[in-house]
MILO-39125 format. One line per field, with one value per residue: residue number from 1; chain; x, y, z of N, C-alpha, C in turn. Coordinates in nm, 2 decimals. Layout:
num	(NUM|...) .
chaine	(A|...) .
npx	(X|...) .
npy	(Y|...) .
npz	(Z|...) .
capx	(X|...) .
capy	(Y|...) .
capz	(Z|...) .
cpx	(X|...) .
cpy	(Y|...) .
cpz	(Z|...) .
end
This chain:
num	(1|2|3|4|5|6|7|8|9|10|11|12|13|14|15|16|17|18|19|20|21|22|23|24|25|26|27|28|29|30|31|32|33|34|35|36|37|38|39|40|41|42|43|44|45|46|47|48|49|50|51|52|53|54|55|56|57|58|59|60|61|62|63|64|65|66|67|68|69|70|71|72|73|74|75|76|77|78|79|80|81|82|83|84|85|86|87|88|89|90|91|92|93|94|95|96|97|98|99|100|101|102|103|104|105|106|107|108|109|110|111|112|113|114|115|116|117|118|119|120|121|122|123|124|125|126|127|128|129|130|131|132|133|134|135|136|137|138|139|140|141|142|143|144|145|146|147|148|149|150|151|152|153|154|155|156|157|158|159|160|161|162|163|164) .
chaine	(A|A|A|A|A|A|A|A|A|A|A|A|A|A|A|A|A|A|A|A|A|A|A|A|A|A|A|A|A|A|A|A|A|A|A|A|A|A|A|A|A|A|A|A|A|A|A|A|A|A|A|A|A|A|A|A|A|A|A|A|A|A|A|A|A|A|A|A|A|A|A|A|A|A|A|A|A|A|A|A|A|A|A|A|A|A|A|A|A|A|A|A|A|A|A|A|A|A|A|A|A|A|A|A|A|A|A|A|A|A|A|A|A|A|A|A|A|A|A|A|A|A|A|A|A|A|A|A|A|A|A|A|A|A|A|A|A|A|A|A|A|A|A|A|A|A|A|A|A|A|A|A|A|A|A|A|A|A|A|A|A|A|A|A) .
npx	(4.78|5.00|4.84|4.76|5.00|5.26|5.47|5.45|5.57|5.68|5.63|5.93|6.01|5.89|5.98|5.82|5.54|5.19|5.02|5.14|5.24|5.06|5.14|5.22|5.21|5.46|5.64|5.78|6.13|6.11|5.95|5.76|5.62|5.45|5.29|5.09|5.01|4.77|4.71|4.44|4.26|3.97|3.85|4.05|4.36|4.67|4.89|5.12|5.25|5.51|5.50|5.69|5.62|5.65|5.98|6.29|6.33|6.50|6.53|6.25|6.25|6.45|6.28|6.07|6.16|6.25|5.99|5.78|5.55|5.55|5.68|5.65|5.50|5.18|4.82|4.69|4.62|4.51|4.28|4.16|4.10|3.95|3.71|3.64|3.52|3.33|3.21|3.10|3.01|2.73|2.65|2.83|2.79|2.67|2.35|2.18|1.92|2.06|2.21|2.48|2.39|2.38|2.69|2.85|2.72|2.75|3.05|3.08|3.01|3.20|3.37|3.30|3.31|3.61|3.73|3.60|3.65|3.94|3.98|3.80|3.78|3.91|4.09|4.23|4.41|4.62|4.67|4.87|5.09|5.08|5.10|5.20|4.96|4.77|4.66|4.68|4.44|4.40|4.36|4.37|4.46|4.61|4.80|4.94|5.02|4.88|4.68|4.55|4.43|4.11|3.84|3.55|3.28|3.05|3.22|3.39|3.22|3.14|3.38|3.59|3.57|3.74|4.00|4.10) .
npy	(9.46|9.66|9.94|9.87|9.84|9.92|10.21|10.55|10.61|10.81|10.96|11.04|11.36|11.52|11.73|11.80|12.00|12.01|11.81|11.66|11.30|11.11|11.04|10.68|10.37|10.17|9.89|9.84|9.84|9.64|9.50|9.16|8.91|8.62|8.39|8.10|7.90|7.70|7.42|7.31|7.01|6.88|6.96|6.89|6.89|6.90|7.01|7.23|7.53|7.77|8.11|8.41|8.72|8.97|9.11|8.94|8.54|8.46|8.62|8.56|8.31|8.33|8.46|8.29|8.09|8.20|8.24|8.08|7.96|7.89|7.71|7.72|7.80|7.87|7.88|7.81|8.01|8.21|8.08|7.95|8.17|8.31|8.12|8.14|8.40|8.41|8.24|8.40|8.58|8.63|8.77|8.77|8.51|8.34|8.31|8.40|8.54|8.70|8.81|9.09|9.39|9.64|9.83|10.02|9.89|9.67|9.68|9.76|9.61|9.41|9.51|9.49|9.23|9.12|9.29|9.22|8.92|8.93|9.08|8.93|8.68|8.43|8.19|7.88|7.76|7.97|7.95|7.94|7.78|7.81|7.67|7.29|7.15|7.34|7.66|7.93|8.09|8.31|8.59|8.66|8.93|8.98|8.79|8.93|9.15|9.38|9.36|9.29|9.12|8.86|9.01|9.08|9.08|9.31|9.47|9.51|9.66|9.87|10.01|10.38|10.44|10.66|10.82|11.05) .
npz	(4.73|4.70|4.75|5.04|5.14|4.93|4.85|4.79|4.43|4.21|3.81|3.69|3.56|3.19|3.07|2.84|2.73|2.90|3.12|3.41|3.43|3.67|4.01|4.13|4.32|4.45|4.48|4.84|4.95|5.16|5.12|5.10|4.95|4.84|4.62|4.58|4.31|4.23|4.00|3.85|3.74|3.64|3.87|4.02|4.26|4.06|4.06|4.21|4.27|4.39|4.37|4.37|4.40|4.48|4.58|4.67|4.60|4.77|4.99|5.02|5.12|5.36|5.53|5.57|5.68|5.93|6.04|6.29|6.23|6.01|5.73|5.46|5.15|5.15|5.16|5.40|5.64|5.59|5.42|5.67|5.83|5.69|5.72|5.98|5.96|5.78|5.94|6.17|6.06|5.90|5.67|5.52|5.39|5.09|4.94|5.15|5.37|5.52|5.35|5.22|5.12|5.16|5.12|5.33|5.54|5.54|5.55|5.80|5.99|5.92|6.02|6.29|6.34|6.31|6.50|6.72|6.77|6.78|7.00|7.20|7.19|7.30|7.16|7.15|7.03|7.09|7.31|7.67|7.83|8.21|8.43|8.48|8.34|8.42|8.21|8.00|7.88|7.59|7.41|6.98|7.00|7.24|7.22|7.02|7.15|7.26|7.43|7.74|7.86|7.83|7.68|7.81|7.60|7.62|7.79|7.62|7.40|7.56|7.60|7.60|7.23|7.09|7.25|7.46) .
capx	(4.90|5.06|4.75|4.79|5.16|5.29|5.54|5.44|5.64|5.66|5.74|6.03|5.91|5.98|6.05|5.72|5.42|5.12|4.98|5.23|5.19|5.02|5.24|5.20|5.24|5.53|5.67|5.88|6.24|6.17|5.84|5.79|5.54|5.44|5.15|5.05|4.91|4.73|4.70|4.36|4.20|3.82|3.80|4.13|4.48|4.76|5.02|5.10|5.35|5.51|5.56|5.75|5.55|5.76|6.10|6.38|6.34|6.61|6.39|6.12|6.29|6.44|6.17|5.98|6.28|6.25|5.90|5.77|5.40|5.48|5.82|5.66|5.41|5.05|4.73|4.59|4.58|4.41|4.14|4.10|4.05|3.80|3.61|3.61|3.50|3.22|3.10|3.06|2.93|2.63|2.67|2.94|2.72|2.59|2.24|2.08|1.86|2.16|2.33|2.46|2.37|2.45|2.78|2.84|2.66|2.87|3.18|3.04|2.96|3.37|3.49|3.29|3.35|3.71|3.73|3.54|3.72|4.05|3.98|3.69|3.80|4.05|4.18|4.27|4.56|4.69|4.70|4.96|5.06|5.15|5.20|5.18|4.84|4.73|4.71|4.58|4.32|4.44|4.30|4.50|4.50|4.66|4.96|5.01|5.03|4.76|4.57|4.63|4.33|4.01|3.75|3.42|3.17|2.99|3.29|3.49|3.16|3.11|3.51|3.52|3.70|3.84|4.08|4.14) .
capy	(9.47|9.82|9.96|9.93|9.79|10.01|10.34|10.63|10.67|10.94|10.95|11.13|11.47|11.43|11.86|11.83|12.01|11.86|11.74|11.55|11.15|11.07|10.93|10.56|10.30|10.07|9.76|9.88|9.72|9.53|9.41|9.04|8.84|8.52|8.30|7.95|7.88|7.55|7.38|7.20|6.95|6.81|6.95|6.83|6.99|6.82|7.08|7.35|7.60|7.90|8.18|8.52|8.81|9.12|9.06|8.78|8.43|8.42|8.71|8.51|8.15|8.33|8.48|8.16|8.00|8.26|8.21|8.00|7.87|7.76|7.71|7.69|7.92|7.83|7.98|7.78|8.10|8.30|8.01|7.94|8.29|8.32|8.07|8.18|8.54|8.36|8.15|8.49|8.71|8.58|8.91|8.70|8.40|8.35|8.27|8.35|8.63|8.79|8.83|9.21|9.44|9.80|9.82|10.03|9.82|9.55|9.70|9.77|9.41|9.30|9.58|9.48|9.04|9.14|9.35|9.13|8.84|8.97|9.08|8.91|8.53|8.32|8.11|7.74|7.72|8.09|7.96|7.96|7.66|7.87|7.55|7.18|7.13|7.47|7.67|8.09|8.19|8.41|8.63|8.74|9.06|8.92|8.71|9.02|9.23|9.46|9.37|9.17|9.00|8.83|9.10|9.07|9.15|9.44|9.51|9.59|9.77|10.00|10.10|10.45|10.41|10.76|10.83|11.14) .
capz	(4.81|4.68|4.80|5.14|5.15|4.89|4.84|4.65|4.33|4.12|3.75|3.62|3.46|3.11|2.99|2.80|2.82|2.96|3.23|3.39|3.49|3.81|4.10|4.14|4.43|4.41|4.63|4.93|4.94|5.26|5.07|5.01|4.89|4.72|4.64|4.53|4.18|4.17|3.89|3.86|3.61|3.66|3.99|4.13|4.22|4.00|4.06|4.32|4.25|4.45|4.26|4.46|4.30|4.57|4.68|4.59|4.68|4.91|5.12|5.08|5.21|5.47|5.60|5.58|5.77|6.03|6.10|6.40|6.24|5.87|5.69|5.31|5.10|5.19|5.23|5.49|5.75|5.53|5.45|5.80|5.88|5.63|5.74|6.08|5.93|5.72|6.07|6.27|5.96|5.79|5.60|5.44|5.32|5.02|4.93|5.22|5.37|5.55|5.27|5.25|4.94|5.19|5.14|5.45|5.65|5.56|5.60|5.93|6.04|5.91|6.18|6.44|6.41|6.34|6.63|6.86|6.74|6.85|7.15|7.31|7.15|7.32|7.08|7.16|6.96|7.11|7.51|7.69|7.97|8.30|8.51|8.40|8.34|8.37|8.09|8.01|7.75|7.54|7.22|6.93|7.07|7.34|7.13|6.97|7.28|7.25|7.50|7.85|7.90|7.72|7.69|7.74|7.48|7.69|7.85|7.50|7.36|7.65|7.60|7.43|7.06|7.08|7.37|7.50) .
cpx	(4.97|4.95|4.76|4.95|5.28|5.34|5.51|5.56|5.60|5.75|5.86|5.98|6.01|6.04|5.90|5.63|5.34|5.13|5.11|5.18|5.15|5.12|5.18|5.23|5.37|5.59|5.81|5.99|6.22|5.99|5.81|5.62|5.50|5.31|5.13|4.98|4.89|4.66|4.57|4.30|4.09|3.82|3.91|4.27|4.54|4.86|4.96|5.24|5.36|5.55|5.53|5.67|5.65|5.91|6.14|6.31|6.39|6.56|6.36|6.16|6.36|6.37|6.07|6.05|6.29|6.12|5.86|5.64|5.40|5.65|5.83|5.55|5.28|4.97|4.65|4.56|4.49|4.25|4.10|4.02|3.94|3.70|3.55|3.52|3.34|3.13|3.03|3.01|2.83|2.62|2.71|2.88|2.64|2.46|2.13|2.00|1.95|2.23|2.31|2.45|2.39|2.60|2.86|2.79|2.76|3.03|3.19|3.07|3.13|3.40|3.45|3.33|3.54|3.73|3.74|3.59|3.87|4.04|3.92|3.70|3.87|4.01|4.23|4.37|4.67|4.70|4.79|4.96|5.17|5.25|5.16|5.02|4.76|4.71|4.57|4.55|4.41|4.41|4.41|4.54|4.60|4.82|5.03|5.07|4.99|4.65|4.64|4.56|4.19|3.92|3.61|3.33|3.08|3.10|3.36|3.38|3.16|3.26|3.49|3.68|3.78|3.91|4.11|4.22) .
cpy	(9.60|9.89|9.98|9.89|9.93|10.14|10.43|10.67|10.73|10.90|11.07|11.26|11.48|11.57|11.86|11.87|11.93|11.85|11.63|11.43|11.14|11.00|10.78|10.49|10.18|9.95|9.86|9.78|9.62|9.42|9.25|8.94|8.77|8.44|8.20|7.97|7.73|7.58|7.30|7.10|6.85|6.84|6.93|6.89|6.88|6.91|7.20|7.43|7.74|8.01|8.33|8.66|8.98|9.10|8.97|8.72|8.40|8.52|8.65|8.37|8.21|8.38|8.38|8.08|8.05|8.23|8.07|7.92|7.81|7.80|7.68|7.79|7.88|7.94|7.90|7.87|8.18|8.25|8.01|8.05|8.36|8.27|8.08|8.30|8.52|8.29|8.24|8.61|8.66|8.65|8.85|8.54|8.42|8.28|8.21|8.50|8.76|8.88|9.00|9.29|9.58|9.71|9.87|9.94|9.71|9.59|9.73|9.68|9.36|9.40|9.50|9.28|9.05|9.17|9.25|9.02|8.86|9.00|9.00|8.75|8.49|8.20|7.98|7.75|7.84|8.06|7.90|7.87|7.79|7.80|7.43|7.15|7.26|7.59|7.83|8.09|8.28|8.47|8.69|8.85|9.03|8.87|8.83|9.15|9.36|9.46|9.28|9.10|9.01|8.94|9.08|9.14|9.32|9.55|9.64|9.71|9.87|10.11|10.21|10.45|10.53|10.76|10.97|11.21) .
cpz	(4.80|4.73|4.98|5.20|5.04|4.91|4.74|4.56|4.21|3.98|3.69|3.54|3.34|3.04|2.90|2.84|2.83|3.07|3.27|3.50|3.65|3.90|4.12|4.26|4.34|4.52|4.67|4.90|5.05|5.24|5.02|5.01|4.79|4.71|4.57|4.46|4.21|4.01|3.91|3.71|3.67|3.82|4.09|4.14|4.18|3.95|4.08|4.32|4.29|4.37|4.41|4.36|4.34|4.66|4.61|4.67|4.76|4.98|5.15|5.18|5.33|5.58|5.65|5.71|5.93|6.14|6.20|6.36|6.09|5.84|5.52|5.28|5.10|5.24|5.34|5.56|5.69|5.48|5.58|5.83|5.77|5.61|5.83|6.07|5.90|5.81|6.14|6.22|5.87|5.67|5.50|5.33|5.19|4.98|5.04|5.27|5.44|5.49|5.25|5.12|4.97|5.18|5.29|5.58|5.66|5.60|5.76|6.06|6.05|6.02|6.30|6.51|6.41|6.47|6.78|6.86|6.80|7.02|7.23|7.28|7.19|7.25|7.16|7.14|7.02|7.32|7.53|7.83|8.10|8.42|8.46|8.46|8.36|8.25|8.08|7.85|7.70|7.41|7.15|6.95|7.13|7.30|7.08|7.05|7.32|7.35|7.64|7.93|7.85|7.79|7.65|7.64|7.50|7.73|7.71|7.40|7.41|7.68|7.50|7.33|7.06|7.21|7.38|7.58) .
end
């Protein structure tokens, strides 16, 4: 999370010689995040507890309160979307012939089902009713307003990535 969320901080120089300490990443003030510990025993959850790791809790609940798709601390979006990830990347499976051992290659493979997933996937859950009983496709691109309509597969390869 500091990594790509993260502020570089520096420390204090102390008047000694020496090399002095490497700068460090630290959480931004408008940083918040939290995550669920389950508790399991033989396989089964028997306590689920939110714990705030960046940010107060009153951030975090109002940000939660703010939001329009969940109003508690859950990973379901992040399972989903790694299931979806693991349906359209065999790369991503384990114990099978796909499986990836370049790393480049693989990192490859996640740009391009991300990628094409965004743009070229209208989403079910992301359409939008125009008139009663009508209703427009639409990919996360799209939701997020990146784009302004589903893109075909050829279409979005034969775009070029730099812009000039």
């Amino acid at each position: 999370m500091l990594a790509a969320y993260g502020e570089e901080g520096r420390p204090p120089r102390t008047g000694k010689p020496g090399r002095p300490r490497l700068p460090y990443r630290v959480p931004g003030p408008n940083l918040r995040y939290a995550v669920v510990h389950k508790t399991r025993r033989k396989g089964r959850v028997v306590h689920v507890e939110e714990r705030v790791i960046f940010g107060d809790e009153a951030a975090v609940r109002a940000a939660l309160a703010r939001s329009a798709v969940s109003h508690k601390v859950n990973t379901a979006f992040v399972e989903r979307h790694n299931g979806t990830d693991r349906n359209r990347n065999a790369r991503k499976v384990r114990r099978t012939y796909c499986f990836s051992k370049d790393g480049d290659v693989h990192e490859a493979v996640t740009y391009f089902t991300y990628y094409s997933y965004n743009f070229c996937w209208a989403v079910r859950t992301l359409r939008q009713q125009t008139d009663p009983g009508h209703w427009q496709n639409r990919t996360p691109a799209m939701a997020a307003g990146l784009s302004d309509h589903v893109w075909s597969l050829p279409e979005w390869l034969a775009f070029p990535s730099v812009q000039l």
